[in-house]
N, C-alpha and C positions, 0 to 999 in steps of 0.2 A: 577470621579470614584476613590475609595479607591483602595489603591496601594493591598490590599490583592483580592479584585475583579478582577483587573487588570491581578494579579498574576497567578489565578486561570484559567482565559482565556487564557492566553503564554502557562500556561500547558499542559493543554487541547488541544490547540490547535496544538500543537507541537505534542501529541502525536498521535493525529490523524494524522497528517503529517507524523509522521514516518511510521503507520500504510500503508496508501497509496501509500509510497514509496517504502516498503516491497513488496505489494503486487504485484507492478508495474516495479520494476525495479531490485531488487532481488530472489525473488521468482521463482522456477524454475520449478515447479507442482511437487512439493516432496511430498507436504502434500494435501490431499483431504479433502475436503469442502461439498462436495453437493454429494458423494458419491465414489466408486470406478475409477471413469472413467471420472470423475467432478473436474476436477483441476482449480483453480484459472487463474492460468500461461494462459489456452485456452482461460479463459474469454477477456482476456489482451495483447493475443498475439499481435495483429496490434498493438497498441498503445503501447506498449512497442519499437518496429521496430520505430513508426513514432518518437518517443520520443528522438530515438536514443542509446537505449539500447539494444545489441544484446542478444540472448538468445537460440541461438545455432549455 
């Protein structure tokens, strides 16, 4: 695999990683997604707790 291929994947991949860790471990339902009353944070609540992230 060409190191700039390769390269391109870490990126990528990473940022989606951050992505998911945002939404999962920092995120706090500040921002709505799917409407006024549609937080992200609800979708996540359990698995945030099992994860071991507290979030209130």
């Amino acid at each position: 695999m060409p190191v700039t291929k390769a390269l391109a994947w870490l990126v990528g991949t990473a940022i989606v990683a951050l992505a998911v860790y945002y939404f999962i471990g920092v995120d706090q339902g500040a921002y709505s997604v799917f409407g006024k009353d549609m937080h992200v944070h609800e979708f996540v609540h359990d698995a945030r707790h099992f994860l071991g992230f507290p979030c209130h």
